[in-house]
MMTF fields as JSON, N, C-alpha, C and O atoms, coordinates in Angstrom:
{
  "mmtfVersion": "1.0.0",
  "mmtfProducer": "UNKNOWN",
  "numBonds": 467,
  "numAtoms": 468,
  "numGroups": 117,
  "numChains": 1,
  "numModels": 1,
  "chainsPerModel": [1],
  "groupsPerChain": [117],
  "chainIdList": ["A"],
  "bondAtomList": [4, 2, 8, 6, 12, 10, 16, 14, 20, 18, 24, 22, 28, 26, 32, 30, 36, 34, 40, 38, 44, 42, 48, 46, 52, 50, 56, 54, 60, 58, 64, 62, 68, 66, 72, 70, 76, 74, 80, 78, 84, 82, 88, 86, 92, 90, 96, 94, 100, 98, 104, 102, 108, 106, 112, 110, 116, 114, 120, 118, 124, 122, 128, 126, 132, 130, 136, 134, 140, 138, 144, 142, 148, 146, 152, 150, 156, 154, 160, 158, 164, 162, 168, 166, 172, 170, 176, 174, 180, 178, 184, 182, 188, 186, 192, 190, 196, 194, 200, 198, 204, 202, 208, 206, 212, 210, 216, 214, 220, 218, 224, 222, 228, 226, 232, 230, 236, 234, 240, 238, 244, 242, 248, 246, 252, 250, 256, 254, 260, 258, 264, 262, 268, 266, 272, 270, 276, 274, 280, 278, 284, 282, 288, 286, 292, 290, 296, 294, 300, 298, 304, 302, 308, 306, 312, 310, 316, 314, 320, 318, 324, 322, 328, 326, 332, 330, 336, 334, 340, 338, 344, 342, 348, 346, 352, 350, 356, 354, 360, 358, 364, 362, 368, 366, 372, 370, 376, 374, 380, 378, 384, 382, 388, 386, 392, 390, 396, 394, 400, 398, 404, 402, 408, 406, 412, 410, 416, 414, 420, 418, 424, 422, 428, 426, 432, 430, 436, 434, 440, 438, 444, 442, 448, 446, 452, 450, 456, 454, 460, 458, 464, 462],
  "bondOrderList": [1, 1, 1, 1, 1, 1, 1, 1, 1, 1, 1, 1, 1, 1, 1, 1, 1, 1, 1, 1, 1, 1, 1, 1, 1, 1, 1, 1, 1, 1, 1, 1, 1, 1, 1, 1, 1, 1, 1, 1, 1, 1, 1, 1, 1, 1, 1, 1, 1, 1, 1, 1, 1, 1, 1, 1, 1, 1, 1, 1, 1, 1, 1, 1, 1, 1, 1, 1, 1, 1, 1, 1, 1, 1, 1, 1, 1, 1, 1, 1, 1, 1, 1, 1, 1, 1, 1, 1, 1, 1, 1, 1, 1, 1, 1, 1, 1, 1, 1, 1, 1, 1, 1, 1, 1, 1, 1, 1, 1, 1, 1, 1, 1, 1, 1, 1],
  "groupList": [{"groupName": "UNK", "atomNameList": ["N", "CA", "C", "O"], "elementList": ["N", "C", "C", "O"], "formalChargeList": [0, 0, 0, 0], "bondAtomList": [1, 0, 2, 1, 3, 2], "bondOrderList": [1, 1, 2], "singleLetterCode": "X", "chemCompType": "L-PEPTIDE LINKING"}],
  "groupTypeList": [0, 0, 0, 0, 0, 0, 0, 0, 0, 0, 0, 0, 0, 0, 0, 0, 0, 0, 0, 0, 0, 0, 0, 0, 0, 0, 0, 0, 0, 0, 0, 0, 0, 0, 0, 0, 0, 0, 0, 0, 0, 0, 0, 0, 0, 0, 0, 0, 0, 0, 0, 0, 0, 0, 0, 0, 0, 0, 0, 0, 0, 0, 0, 0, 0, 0, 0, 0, 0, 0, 0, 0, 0, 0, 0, 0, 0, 0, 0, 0, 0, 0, 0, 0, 0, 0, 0, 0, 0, 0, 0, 0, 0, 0, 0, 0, 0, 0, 0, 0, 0, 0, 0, 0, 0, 0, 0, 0, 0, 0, 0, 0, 0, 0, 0, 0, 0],
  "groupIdList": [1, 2, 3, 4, 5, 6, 7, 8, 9, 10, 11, 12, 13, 14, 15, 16, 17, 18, 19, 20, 21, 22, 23, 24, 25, 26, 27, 28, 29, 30, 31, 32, 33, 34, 35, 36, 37, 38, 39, 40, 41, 42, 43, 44, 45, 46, 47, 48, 49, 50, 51, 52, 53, 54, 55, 56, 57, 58, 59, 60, 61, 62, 63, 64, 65, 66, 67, 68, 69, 70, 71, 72, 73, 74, 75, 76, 77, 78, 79, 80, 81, 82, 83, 84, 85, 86, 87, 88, 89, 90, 91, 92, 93, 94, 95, 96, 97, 98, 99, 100, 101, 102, 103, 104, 105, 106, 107, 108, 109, 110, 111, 112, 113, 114, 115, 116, 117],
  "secStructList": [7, 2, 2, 2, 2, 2, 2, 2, 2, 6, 6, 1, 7, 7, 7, 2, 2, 2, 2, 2, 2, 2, 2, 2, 2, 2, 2, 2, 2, 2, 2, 6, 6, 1, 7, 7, 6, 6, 7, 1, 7, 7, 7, 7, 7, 7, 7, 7, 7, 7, 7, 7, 7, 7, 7, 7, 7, 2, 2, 2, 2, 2, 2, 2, 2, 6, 6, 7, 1, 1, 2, 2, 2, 2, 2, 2, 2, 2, 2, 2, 2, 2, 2, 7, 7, 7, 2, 2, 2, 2, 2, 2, 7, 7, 1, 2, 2, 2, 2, 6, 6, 1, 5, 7, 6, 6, 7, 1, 1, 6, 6, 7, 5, 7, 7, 7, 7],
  "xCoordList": [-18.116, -17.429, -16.446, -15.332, -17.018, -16.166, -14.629, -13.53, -14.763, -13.298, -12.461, -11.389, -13.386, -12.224, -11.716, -10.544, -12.509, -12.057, -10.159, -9.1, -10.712, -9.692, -8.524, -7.481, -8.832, -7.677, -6.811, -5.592, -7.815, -7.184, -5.95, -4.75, -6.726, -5.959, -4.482, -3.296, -4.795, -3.554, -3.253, -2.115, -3.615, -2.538, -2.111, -0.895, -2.873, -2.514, -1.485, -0.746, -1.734, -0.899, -1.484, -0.563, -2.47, -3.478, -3.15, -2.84, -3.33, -3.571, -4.907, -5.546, -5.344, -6.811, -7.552, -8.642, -7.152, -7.788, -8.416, -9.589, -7.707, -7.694, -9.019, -10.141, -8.503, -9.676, -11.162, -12.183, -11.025, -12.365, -12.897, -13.926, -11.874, -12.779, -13.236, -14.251, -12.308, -13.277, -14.534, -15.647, -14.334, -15.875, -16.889, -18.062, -16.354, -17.438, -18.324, -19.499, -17.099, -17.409, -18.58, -19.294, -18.487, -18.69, -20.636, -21.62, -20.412, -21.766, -22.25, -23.473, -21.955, -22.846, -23.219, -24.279, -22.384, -22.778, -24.115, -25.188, -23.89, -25.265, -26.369, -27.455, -26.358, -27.459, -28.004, -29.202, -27.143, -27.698, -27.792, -28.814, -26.899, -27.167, -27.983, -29.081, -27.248, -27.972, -29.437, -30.261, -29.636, -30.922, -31.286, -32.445, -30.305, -30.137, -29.629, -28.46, -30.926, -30.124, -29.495, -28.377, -30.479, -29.887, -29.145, -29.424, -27.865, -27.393, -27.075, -27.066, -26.81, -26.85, -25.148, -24.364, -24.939, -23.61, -23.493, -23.94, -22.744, -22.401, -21.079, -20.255, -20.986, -19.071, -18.999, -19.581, -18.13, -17.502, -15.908, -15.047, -15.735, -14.908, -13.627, -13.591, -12.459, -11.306, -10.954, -10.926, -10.595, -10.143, -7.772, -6.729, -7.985, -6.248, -5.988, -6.406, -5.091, -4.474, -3.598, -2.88, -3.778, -3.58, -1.709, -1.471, -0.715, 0.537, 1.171, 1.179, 1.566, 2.561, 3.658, 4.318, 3.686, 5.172, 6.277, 6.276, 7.27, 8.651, 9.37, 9.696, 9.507, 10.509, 11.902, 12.529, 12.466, 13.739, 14.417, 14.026, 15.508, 16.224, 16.93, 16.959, 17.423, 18.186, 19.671, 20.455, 20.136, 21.34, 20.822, 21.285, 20.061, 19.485, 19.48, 20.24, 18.759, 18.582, 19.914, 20.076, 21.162, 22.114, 23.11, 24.092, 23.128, 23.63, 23.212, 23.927, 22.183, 21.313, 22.175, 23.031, 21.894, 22.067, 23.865, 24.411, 24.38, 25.968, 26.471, 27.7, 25.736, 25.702, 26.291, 27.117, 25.247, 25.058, 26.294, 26.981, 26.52, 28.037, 28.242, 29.344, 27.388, 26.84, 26.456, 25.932, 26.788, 26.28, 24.146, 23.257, 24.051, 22.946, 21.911, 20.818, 22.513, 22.095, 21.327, 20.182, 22.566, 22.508, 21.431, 20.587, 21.593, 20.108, 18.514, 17.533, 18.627, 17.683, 17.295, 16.234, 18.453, 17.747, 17.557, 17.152, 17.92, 17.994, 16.44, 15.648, 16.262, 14.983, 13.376, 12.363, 13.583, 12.592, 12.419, 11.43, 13.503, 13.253, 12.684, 11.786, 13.439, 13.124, 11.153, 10.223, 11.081, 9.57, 8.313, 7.131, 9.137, 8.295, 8.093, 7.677, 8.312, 7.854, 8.316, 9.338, 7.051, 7.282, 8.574, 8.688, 9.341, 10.764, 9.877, 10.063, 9.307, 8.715, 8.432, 9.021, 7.726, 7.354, 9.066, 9.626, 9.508, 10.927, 11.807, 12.576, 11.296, 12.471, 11.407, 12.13, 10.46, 9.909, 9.269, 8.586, 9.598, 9.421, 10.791, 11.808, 10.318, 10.707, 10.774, 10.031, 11.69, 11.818, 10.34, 9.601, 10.219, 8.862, 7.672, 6.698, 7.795, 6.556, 6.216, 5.123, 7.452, 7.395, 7.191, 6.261, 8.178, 8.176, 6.744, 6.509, 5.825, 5.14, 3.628, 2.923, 3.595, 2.496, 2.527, 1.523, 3.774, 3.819, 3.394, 3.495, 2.922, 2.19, 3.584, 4.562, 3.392, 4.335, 4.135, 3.17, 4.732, 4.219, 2.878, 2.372, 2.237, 1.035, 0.285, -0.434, 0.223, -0.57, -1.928, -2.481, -2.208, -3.528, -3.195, -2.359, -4.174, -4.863, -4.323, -3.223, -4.98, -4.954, -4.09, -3.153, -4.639, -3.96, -2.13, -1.473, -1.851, -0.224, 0.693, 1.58, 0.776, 1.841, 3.231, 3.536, 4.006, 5.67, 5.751, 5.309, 6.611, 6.54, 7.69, 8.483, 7.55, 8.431, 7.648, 6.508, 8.668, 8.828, 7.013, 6.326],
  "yCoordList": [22.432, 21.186, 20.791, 20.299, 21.078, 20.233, 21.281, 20.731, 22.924, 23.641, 22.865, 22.387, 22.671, 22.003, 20.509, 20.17, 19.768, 18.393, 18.817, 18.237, 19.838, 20.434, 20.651, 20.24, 21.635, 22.07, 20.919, 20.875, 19.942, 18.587, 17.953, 17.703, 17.872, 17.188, 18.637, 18.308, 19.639, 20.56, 20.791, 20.345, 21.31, 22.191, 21.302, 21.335, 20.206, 19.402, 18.034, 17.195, 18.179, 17.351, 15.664, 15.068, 15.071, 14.19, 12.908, 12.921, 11.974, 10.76, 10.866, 11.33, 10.078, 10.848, 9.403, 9.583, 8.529, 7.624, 8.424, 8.215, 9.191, 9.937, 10.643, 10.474, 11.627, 12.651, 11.675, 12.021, 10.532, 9.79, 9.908, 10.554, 8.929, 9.013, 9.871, 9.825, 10.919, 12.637, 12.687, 12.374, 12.974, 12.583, 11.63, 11.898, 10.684, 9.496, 9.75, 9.58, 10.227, 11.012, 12.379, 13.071, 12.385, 13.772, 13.671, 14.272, 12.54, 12.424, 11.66, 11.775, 10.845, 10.276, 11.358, 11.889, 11.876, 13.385, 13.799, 13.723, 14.216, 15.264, 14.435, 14.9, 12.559, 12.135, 11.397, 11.42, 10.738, 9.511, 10.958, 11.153, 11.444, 12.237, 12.919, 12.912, 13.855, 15.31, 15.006, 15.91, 13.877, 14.012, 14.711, 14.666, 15.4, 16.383, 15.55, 15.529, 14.691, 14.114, 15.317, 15.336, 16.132, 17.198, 18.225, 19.317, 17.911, 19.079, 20.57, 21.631, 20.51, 21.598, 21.244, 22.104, 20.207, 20.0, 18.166, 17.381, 17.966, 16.68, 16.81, 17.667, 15.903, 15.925, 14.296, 13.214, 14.793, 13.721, 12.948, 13.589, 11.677, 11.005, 11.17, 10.975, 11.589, 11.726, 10.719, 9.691, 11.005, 10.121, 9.516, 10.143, 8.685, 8.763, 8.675, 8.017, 9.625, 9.816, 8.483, 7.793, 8.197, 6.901, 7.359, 8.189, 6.503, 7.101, 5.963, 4.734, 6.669, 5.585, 5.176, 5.684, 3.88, 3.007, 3.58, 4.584, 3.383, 4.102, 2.945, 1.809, 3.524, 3.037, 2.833, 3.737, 1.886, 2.361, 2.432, 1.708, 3.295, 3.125, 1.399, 0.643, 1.26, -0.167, 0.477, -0.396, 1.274, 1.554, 1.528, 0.675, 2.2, 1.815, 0.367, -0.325, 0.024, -1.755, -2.534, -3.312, -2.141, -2.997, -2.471, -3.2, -1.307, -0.829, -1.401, -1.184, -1.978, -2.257, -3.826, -4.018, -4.569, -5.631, -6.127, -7.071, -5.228, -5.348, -4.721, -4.744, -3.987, -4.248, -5.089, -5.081, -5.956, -7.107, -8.02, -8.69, -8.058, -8.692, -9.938, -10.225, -10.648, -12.254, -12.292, -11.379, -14.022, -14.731, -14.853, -14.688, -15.205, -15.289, -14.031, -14.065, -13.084, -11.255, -11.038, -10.841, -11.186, -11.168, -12.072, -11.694, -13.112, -13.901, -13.902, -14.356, -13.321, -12.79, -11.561, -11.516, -10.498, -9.403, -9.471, -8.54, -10.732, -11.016, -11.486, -10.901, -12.28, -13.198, -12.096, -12.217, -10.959, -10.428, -9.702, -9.819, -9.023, -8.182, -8.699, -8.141, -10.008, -10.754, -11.107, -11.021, -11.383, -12.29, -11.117, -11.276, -9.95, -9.026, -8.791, -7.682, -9.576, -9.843, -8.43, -7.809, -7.968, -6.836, -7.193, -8.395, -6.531, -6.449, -7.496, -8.478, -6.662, -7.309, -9.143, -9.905, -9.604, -10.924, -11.466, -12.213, -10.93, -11.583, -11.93, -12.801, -10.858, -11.032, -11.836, -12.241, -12.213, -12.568, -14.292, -14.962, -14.796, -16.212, -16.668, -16.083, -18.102, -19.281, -19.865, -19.483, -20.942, -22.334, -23.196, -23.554, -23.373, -24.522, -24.028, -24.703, -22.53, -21.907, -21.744, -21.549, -21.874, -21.831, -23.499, -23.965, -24.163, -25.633, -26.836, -27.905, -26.002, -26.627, -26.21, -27.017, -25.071, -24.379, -23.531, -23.359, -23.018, -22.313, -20.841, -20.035, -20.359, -19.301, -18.926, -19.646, -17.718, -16.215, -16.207, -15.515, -16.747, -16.441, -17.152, -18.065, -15.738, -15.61, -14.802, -14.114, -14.637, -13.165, -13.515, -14.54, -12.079, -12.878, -11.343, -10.454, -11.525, -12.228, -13.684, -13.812, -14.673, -16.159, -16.215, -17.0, -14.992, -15.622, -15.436, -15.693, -14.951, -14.638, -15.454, -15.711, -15.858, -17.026, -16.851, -15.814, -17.567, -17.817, -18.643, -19.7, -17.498, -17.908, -19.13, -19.068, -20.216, -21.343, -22.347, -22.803, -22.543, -24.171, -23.574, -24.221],
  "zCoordList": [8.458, 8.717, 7.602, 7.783, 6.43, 5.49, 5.558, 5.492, 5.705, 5.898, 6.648, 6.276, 8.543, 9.444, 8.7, 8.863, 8.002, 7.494, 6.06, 5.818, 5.697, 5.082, 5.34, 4.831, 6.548, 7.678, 8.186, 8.356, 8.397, 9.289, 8.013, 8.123, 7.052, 5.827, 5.495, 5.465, 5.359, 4.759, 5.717, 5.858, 6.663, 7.9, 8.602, 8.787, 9.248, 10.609, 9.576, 10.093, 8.205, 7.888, 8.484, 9.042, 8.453, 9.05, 7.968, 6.776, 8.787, 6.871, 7.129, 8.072, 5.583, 5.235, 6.053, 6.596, 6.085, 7.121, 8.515, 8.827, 9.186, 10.433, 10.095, 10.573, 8.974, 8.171, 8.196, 8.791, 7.492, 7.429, 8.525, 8.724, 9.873, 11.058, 11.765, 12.461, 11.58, 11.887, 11.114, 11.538, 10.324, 9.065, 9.742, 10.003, 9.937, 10.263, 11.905, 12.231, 12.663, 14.243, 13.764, 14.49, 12.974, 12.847, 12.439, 12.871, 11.367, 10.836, 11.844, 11.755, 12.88, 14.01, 14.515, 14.181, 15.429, 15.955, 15.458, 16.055, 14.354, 13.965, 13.71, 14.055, 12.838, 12.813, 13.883, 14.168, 14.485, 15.53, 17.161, 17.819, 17.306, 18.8, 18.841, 19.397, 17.966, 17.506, 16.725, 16.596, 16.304, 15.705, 14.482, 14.069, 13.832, 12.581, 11.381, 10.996, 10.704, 9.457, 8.266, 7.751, 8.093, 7.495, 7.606, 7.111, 8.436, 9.223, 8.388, 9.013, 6.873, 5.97, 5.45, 5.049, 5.543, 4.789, 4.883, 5.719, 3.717, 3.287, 3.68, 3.36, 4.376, 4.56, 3.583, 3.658, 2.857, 2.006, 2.433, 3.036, 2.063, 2.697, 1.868, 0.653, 2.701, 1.44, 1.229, 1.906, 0.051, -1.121, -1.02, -0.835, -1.169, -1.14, -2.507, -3.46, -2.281, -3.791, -4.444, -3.72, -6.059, -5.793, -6.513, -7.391, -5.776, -6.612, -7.391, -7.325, -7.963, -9.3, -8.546, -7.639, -9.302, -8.895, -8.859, -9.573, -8.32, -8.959, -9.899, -9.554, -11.08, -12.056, -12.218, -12.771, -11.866, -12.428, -13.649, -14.565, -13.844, -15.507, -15.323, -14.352, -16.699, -16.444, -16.358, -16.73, -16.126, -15.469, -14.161, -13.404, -13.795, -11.743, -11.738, -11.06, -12.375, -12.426, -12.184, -11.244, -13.454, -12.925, -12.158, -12.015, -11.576, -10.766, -8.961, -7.983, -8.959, -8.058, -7.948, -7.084, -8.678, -8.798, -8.876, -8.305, -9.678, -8.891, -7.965, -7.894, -6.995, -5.614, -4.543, -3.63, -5.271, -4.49, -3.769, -4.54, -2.712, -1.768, -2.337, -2.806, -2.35, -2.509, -3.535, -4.173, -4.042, -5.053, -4.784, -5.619, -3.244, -2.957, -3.251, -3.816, -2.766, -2.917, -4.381, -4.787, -4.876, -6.533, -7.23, -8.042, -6.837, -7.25, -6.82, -7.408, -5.76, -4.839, -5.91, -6.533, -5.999, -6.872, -8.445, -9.14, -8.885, -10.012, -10.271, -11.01, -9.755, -9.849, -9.605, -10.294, -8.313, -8.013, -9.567, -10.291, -9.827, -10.789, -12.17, -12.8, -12.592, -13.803, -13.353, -14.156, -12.281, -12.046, -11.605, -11.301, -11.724, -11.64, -9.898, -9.563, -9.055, -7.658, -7.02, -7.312, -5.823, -4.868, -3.943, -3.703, -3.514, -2.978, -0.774, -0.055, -0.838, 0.644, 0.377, 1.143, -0.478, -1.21, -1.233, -0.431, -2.197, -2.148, -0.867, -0.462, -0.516, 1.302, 2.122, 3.032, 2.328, 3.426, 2.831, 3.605, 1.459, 1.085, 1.723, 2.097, 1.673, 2.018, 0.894, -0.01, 0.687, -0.259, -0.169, -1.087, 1.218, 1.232, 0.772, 0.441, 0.753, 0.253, -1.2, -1.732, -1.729, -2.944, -3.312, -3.97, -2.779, -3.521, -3.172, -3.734, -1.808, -1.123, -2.411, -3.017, -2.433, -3.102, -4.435, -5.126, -4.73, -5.719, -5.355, -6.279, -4.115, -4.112, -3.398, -3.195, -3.116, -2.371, -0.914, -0.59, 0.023, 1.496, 1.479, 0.825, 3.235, 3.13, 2.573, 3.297, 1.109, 1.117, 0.39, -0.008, 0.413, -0.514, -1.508, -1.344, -2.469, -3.062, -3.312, -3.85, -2.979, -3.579, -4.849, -5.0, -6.049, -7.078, -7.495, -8.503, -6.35, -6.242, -6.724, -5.911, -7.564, -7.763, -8.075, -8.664, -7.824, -8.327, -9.74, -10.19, -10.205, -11.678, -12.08, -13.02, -11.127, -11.301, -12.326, -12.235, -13.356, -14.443, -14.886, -15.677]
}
């Protein structure tokens, strides 16, 4: 079992979510149907690889940012970058969300905040 869980992940090219629920199908099968708690193999749950941010140089940085068509654009990419904020957070706030709560949207974690005053 654990080869085909392999196969699924390298050959079929699978996300490892998919892989899990094969895994997880797999261990009902043998304990709850099949009745075989010990079937003679552990299938283990893959793991997602965890990946690094992408960086940019500060020539990408202000190359990015004089871009920008608009006065609005430009402050938009000015601010995400200075406040550290994820590019999705930036595009998808509102004014009231910020001026209502201080927080970012809806997201959670709770402790998300906008780094205003």
């Amino acid at each position: 079992m654990p080869a085909y869980l392999l196969h699924l992940i390298r050959d079929r090219k699978l996300a490892y979510a998919s892989v899990n629920q094969a895994s997880c199908a797999l261990r009902f099968l043998y304990r709850r149907v099949l009745g075989r708690p010990a079937a003679g193999f552990d299938i283990p749950m893959a793991k997602v690889p965890k990946r690094l941010p992408q960086i940019l140089s500060r020539e990408e940085v202000a190359r990015l940012i004089d871009a920008a068509r608009t006065l609005r654009g430009r402050t938009l990419l000015m601010t995400t970058y200075a406040a550290g904020l994820r590019v999705y957070l930036s595009t998808t706030s509102r004014y009231l969300h910020l001026a209502r709560s201080k927080r970012i949207g809806n997201t959670s974690p709770p402790d998300l905040l906008a780094p205003l005053g």
